[in-house]
Steps between C-alpha positions, in 0.01 A plus 500: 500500500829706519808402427906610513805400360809420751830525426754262676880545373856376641789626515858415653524563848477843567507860283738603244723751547758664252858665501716684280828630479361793341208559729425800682429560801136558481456153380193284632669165432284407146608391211487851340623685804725261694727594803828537532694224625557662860138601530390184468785344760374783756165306535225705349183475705320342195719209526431185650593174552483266190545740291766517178721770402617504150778695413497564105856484341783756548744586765480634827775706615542484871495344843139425607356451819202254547212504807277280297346236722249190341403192743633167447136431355519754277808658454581794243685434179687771305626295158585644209219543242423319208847350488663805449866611589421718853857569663603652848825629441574603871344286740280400753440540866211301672503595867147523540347214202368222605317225281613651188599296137749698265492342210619506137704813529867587447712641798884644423684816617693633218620692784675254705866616432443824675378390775783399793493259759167182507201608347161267538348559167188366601453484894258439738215336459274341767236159511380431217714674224597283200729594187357303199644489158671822521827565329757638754816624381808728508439612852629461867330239689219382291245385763611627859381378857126491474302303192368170627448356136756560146378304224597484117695795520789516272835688696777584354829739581338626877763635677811691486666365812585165625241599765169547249372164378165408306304411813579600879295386720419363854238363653360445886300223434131643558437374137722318231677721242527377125728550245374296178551472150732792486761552231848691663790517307870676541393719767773695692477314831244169610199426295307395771628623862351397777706605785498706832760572790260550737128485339277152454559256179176301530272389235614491185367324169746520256391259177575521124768811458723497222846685629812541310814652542442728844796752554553508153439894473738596683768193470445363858412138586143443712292262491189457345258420803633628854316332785605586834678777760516602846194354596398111431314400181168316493180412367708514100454351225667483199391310188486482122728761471781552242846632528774548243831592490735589186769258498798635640293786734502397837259590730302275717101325397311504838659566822346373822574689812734769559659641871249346781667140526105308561209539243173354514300290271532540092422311240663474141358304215451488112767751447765493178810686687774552296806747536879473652334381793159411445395455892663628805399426833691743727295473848392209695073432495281283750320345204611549123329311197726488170349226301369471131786742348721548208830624548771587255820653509858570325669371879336470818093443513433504897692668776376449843753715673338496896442120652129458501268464864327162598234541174292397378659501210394373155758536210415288254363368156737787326667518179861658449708517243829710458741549204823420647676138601517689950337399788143745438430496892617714743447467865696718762725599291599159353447362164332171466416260222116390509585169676674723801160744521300248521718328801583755662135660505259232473346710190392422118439096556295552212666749301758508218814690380670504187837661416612665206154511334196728456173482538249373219299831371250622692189753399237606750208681440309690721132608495426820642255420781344910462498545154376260231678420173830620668771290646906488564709302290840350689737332275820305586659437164835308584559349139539858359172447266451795273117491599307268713156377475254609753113386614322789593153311469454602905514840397356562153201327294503451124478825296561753791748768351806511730868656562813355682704763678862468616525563867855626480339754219152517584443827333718381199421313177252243525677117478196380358110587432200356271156261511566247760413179314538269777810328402849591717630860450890471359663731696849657355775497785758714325528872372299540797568885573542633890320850651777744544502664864413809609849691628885414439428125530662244223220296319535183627525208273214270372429215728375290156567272311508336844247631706199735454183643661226544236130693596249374260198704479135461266484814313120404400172541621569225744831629646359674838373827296203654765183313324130567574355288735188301462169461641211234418150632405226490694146422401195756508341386772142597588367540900204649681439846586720595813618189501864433532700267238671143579893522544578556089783264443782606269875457401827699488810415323861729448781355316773680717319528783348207738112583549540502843638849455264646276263782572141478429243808449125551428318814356112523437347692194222578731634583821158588639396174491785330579761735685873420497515427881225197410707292299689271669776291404678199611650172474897458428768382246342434166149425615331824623094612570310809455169583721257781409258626688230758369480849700 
């Protein structure tokens, strides 16, 4: 008899590649002779789809243009390695990338000042492009015209101009856009902008953003979320977000609809608005949803400044509350108590108002749906607690090691860190400290003790660190000569990455026997097969 040994291992999806900010340009992308950053963006030919791109820690200087192109299958990742600190200080155009993830890394341009007029610090971007995690900061525009997906990022100070915001985009509808779990704070123009004089606004999913304080930078008053233009609105909607305003900034929370007078269809749901005036609806729609909201101001909570079309309408099943003894409603151009709105409208049957109260505290916490053991933290603190308590049991298990980072000083002293022991985190809500900005720009003052936007990340093991993945055994197994085997059955497993996506190989030690080109694999997800057939 003869036998061979075969060798079946998994990996994630794809090959490895590497990039430093001190490569050189004869780099082959490995670990011990990575790329430079634009070398990898100009699509080496050993570069496929599915593949990663780490970029090991350290800044790079510049404006870098991507041509990188993965498949919505498998598209190409380029995350920062090993959790460490990889920053573009420059920015990013993506004219040619499709199906690409950026993920992990830090964007700013301590350069920003210099530069005159709008400036798109990351622009472009076609089908397929998504912005995960990344940290976004001191820039123009953070995330310009093209990404179809921002999630997790943290963005803070974007702009110099009324005209930059965090987030720019539009949309014509072929798929949805989504903007989740993003934290935006005291940005120099919108945090999320969604406009267009002449271009579509269609498709947008816009869930679980935590904005605060938008026009801040630069002393101006614009709201937090902008939805609408020249062109109607539709196919939106907004829910689970979270707006803030520092009492006695005005500003508005969420504007709906801007100069065309009739809108389409949105939806608006789950949301804790609060600011000077919390929701504005500026433009008439065919069908609007507003149900299932908290509102809160220091005066008025709703204006509806344009008389609404035929519907259908449902406004309903909200909560507002205000501080002041006024009539909180406005509606074309006239103040009304909550009795009046609801006569004059037909709206909130179901809904109450209170004056001259606040809220009860509120804390929301927010799983990261791409990264394990990492989550947002939203926290409405209205009784001016020094610290509040927090449940993070969705995001950590017992004895993972952990940090809590200010989002309004990410890079900044930790607020807290330790052994998760499964009880509630006490979170401190004063002495929290605030990033200063990049330019001539005053520091703007803390949002806490009464609101705050916490990331909570596992520091251990467990926390999303790149871990081996895993394979089950299979048995010797014994067959005739020239005599092919049964489908082997075995199982693959990744903790950060779904084994749908993972990439299985076979060697022989005796490839005269049994060539490479004679083992075959198959099956999918977790439960795969391996045939071998003798030479």
């Amino acid at each position: 008899s003869t036998s061979f040994t075969l060798t079946v291992t998994t990996a994630s999806q794809g090959g490895q590649w590497y990039v430093s900010a001190n490569a050189t340009a004869s780099g082959t992308g490995s670990f011990s002779n990575p790329w430079t950053l634009q070398t990898a963006l100009n699509r080496p030919a050993s570069l496929r789809a599915g593949d990663t791109i780490w970029l090991r820690g350290g800044t790079y200087t510049g404006r870098f243009s991507s041509a990188i192109a993965g498949t919505s299958a498998s598209p190409i990742i380029l995350r920062n390695y090993n959790n460490e600190r990889a920053t573009i200080d420059g920015g990013l155009n993506l004219q040619s990338t499709t199906y690409v993830w950026f993920w992990g890394i830090e964007v700013k341009d301590s350069n920003k000042m210099s530069q005159s007029g709008i400036v798109n610090t990351i622009d472009n971007g076609g089908v397929g492009v998504r912005f995960i995690n990344c940290m976004i900061h001191d820039c123009g525009i953070g995330l310009a015209g093209g990404p179809y997906e921002a999630y997790g990022n943290v963005m803070w100070y974007c702009g110099k101009l009324s005209t930059e915001h965090a987030i720019y985009w539009q949309n014509d509808g072929t798929v949805v856009k989504r903007i989740e779990d993003n934290l935006i704070g005291s940005v120099a123009g919108f945090g999320i902008h969604n406009y267009s004089e002449g271009g579509s606004l269609k498709g947008y999913h816009i869930e679980g953003n935590a904005i605060w304080n938008s026009g801040i930078l630069i002393n101006t008053l614009k709201a937090d979320i902008l939805l609408g233009g020249g062109t109607p609105v539709d196919n939106a909607t907004i829910t689970k977000n979270f707006l803030y305003r520092t009492r006695g900034q005005g500003g508005r929370g969420l504007q709906l609809g801007y100069s065309t007078s009739v809108n389409n269809n949105c939806v608006v749901t789950d949301n804790y608005l609060v600011g000077s005036i919390p929701l504005i609806v500026s433009k008439s729609f065919e069908r609007l949803t507003i149900t299932n909201n908290v509102f809160h101001s220091q005066g008025t909570v709703f204006s509806l400044d344009q008389a609404l079309n035929a519907g259908p309408y449902r406004i309903d099943n909200n909560r507002y509350t205000t501080e002041r003894n006024i009539s909180p409603f406005n509606y074309l151009g006239t103040a009304r108590t909550f009795a009046q709105w609801k006569s004059t409208t037909g709206f909130d049957a179901n809904s109450t108002a209170v004056l001259s109260t606040k809220p009860a505290n509120a804390v929301f916490v927010r799983p990261n749906r791409y990264e394990a053991k990492r989550g947002h933290v939203i926290v409405y603190n209205w009784t001016m607690a020094n610290t509040v308590s927090v449940d993070v049991s969705s995001v950590l298990s017992r004895n993972d090691t952990f940090e809590v980072r200010n989002a309004q000083d990410y890079y900044g002293p930790k607020v807290l860190s330790g052994t998760y022991n499964g009880t509630a985190l006490v979170i401190p809500m004063t002495n929290l400290s605030v990033a200063t900005p990049v330019g001539t720009f005053t520091r703007p003052p803390a949002t806490s003790p009464e609101f705050g936007a916490f990331v909570v990340i596992g520091t251990g093991q467990a926390s999303g660190g790149n871990t081996a993945p895993t394979i089950s055994s299979i048995p010797n197994t014994t067959v005739a000569a020239n005599t092919a085997t049964t489908a082997l059955a075995f199982t693959v497993g990744d903790a950060e990455t779904a084994a749908g996506s993972l990439t299985v190989s076979a060697t022989s030690s005796n490839p005269t026997l049994v060539p490479s080109a004679n083992i075959a694999l198959g099956g999918t997800g977790a439960n795969r097969t391996v045939k071998v057939t003798p030479a």
